[in-house]
C-alpha angles and dihedrals in degrees: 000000000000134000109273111273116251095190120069139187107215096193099215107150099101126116096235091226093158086057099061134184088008095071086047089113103003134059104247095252080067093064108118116229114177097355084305130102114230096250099054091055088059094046090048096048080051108051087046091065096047114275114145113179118034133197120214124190107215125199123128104059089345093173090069100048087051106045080049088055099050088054096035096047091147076210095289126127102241127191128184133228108209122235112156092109085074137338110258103195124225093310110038083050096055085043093052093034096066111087078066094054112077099183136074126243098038127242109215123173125183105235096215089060112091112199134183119212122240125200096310116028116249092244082058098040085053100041084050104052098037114118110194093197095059113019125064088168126033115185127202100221135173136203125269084232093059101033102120127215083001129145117186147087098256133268107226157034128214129195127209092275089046098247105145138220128191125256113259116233110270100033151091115243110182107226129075134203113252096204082243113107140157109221128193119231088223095072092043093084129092095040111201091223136324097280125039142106125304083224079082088072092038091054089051086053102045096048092052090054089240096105108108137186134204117179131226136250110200140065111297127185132204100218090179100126138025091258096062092066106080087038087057094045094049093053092043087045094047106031 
């Protein structure tokens, strides 16, 4: 267990390709779902557990996502990594990112995935169930079952003491990532170049036998493409 978090990094820089033409004239974080950008819904979900300060990595049409953010604060210090040079991916973000995020292990949180908490929010979910002697990466999942508006076949699974393992091709694993991790500062190091995928990091972890998971228990949405919309906003509207 360690104290919640009160930094977190919101990952917002991608193009948003799967969300066309939606993303046509706005950065994907900026996709309204129930009268609400994305963003906002994670902010929200956020401030509401106690964060106080965020960090947003900004690319594609970064100076919309900002100026939203100056007038859509949810009462957070933000602060934004700039990534509109070149887009970093998952990992280089978190890498260059950083010197932003105080804590460690670090809170990350994909800024395109809408959860709901259930009894017990997931960063506290998370804080509570972190074990720094043995975990250098804790993963919010969800069950396939329960995986809203998803598509695919599963990411992970996910033995009686919570370490992970990755799906094999071909198969069905029945957890999926929430978009929501804790991440030790301790794997974020050797970097294989300045952009790639966070699941660098994952790999290191899960072969070293220190990659967790907890599962969630509340709702959780896939907003990946323009259909799941409507899908998202019936189950939030009806329970």
């Amino acid at each position: 267990m360690i104290a919640k978090p009160k930094t977190a990094m919101v990952m917002a820089a991608g193009l948003g390709k799967r969300m066309r033409p939606l993303t046509a004239s706005r950065p994907k974080p900026l996709v309204q779902v129930g009268g609400k950008a994305l963003i906002d819904h994670a902010l929200d979900r956020l401030a509401a557990s106690g964060i106080t300060r965020v960090v947003v990595n900004a690319h594609y049409l970064a100076g919309s996502l900002e100026a939203h953010l100056a007038r859509h604060s949810h009462g957070l210090e933000i602060a934004i990594s700039d990534e509109r040079e070149k887009l970093l991916e998952t990992g280089g973000g978190l890498i260059k990112a950083l010197p932003l995020l105080g804590e460690d292990p670090v809170l990350a949180v994909n800024s395109d995935n809408l959860w709901v908490d259930g009894p017990t929010d997931a960063i506290s979910l998370l804080a509570n169930r972190w074990d720094d002697r043995q975990m250098d990466a804790l993963l919010l999942l969800v069950p396939l079952a329960r995986a809203n508006c998803h598509s695919g076949k599963g990411d992970f699974h996910m033995d009686a003491g919570g370490r992970i393992a990755r799906r094999k091709s071909g198969r069905i694993a029945p957890f999926v990532f929430t978009g929501v991790q804790l991440i030790s500062k301790r794997l974020l190091v050797d970097p294989p170049s300045d952009a790639f995928s966070t699941n660098i990091f994952w790999d290191r972890a899960i072969a070293a036998g220190r990659a967790f998971g907890v599962a969630h228990q509340g709702l959780w949405f896939d907003v990946g493409m323009p259909g799941a919309i409507a899908k998202t906003e019936f189950i939030l509207s009806h329970g």
